[in-house]
C-alpha positions as CSV (number, residue, x, y, z in Angstrom):
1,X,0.0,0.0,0.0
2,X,3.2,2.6,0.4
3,X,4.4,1.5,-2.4
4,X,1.0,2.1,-4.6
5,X,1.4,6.0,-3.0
6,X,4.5,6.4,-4.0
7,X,6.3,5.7,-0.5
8,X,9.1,3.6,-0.2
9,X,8.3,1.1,3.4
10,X,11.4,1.6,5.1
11,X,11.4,5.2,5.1
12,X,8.1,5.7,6.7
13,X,7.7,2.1,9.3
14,X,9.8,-0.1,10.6
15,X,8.5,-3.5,11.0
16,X,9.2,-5.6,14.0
17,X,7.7,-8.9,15.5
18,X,6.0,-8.4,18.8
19,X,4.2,-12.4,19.0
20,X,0.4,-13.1,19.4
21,X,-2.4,-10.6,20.2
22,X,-2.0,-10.5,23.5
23,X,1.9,-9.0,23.2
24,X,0.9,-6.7,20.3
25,X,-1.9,-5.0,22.4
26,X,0.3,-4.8,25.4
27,X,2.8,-2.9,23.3
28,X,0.4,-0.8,22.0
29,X,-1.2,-0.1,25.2
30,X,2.1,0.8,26.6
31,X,2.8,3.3,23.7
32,X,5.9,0.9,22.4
33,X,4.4,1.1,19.0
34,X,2.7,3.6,16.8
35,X,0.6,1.1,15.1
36,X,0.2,-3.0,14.1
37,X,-1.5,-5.5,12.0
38,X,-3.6,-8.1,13.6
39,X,-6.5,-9.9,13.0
40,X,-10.0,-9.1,14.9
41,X,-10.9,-9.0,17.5
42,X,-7.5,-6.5,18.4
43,X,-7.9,-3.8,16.4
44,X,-11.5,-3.5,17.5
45,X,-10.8,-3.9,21.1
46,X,-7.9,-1.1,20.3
47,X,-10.5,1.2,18.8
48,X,-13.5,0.8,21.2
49,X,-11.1,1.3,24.4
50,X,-10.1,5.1,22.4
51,X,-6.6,3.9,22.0
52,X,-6.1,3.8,18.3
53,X,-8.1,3.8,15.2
54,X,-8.5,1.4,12.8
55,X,-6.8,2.7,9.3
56,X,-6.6,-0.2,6.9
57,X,-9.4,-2.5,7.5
58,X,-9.3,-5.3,5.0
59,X,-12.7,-6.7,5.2
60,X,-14.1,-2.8,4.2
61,X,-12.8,-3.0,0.9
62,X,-11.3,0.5,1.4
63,X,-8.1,0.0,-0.1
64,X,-8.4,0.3,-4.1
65,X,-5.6,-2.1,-4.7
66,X,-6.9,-4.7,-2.5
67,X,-10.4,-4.7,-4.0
68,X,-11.2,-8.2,-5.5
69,X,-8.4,-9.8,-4.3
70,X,-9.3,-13.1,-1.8
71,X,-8.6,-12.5,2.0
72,X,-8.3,-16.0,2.8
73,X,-8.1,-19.1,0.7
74,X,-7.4,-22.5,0.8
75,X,-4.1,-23.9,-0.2
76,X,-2.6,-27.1,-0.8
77,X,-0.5,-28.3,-3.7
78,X,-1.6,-30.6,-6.4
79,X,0.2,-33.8,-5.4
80,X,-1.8,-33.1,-2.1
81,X,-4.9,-33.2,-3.7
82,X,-4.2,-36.1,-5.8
83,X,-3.7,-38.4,-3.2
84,X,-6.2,-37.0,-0.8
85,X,-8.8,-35.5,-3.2
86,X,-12.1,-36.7,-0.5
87,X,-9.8,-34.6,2.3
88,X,-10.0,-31.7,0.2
89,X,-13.0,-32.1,-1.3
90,X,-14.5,-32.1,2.1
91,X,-12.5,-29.4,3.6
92,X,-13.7,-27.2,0.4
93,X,-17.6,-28.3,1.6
94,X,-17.1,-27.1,5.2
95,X,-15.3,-24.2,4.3
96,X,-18.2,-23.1,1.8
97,X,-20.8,-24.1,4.6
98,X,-19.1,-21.6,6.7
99,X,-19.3,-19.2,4.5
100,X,-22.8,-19.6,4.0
101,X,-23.5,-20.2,7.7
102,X,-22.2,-16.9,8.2
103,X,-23.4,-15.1,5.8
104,X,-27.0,-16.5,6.5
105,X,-26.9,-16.5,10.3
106,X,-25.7,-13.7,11.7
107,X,-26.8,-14.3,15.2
108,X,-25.7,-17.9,15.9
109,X,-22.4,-16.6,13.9
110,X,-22.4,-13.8,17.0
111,X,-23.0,-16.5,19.4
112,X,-19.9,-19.0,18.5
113,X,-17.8,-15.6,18.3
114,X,-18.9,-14.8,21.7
115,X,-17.5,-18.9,22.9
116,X,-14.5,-18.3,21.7
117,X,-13.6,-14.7,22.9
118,X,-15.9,-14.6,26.2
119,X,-13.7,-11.6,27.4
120,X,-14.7,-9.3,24.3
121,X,-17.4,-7.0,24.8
122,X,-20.5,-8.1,22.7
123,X,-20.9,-5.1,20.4
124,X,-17.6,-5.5,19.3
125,X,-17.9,-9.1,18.4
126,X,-20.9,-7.8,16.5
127,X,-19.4,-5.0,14.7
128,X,-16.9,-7.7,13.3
129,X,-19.8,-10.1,12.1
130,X,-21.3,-7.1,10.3
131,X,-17.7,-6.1,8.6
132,X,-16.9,-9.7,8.1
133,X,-19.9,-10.9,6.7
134,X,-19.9,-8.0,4.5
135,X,-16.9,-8.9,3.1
136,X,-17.8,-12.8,2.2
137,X,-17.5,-14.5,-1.3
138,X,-20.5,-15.3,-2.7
139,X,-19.0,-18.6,-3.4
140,X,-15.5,-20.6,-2.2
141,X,-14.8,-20.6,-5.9
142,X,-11.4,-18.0,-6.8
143,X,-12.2,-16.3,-10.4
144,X,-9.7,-15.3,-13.0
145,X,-10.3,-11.8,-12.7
146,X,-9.4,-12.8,-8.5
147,X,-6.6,-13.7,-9.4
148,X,-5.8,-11.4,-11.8
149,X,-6.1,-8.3,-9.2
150,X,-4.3,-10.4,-6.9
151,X,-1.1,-10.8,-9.2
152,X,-1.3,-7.1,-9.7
153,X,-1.7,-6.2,-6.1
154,X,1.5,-8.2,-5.5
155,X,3.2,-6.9,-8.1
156,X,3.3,-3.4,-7.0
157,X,6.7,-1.8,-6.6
158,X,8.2,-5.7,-7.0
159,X,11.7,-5.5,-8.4
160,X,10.9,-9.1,-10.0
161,X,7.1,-8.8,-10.8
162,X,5.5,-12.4,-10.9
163,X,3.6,-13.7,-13.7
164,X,1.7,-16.8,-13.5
165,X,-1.5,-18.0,-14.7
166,X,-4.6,-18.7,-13.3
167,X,-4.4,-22.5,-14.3
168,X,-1.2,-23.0,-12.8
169,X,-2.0,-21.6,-9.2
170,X,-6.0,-22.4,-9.0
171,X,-7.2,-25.8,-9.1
172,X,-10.8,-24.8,-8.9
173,X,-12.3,-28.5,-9.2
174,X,-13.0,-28.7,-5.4
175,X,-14.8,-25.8,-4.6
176,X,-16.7,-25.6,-7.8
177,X,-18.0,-29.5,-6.4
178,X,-18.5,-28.0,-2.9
179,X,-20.4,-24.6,-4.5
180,X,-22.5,-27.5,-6.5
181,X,-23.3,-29.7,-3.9
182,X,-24.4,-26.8,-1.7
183,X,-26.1,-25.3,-3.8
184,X,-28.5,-28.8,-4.5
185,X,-29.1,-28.8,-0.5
């Protein structure tokens, strides 16, 4: 993202480990860092307590660049897949009934969230289903154009820009069977 605004990284952060959320909010808290990267819940505990804002929010499709391109996926290689193809055919189903599950049930998805992180305050937890959710794929199934946006994104300000094609990083077989099955149910 600095390097799409015409900043070069290591003359406006320097990036350090600091370990799980628990150690990055600690030396946030403690003013030992300006800023971080974390997955919820942090940054939304950061922002509710007044300590920081939230400036890149991934799941808000904000960032131009970043628009299109998958936030999660699921990878395996293909000599995986052709010895276990019923393990990956059935990790592709539960991930895509997640995906529907939360995108259909906000509430119980609220609910789980809340077993999991019982020390979060519930609004919180429910601002993230509403970002989250907003941001879910329609369907487990990556797209050219997905990948396409992705290669670019990557490719900003790389000294060796990648080039591959969609075939040779996508196998799309087993969630296009998990989007079909679901999709009969």
């Amino acid at each position: 993202m600095f390097l799409a605004r015409g900043m070069v990284p290591d003359q406006v952060v320097k990036l350090q480990p600091l370990g799980d959320g628990t150690a990055i909010f600690a030396a946030f808290d403690k003013k030992l860092v300006d800023g971080f990267v974390f997955a919820a819940p942090v940054p939304e505990i950061v922002e509710a307590r007044g300590l920081g804002k939230i400036v890149v929010n991934p799941m808000a499709r904000e960032v131009p660049e970043q628009v299109g391109v998958p936030y999660a996926v699921m990878a395996t290689s293909r000599a995986t897949f052709a010895k276990k193809p019923e393990v990956i055919r059935a990790s592709a189903r539960a991930m895509t009934k997640a995906l529907i599950f939360a995108r259909d049930k906000p509430e119980e998805t609220l609910k789980i969230m809340q077993h999991y992180f019982p020390d979060v305050e519930a609004s919180i937890l429910a601002r993230i289903v509403t970002t989250y959710r907003a941001a879910l794929p329609s369907t487990p199934v990556i797209s050219r154009e997905e990948v396409a946006k992705t290669v670019a994104f990557m490719n900003i300000g790389a000294a060796k820009p990648i080039d591959v094609t969609y075939e040779s990083v996508v196998l799309p077989e087993p969630a296009e069977a998990a989007a079909a099955a679901l999709r009969t149910q």
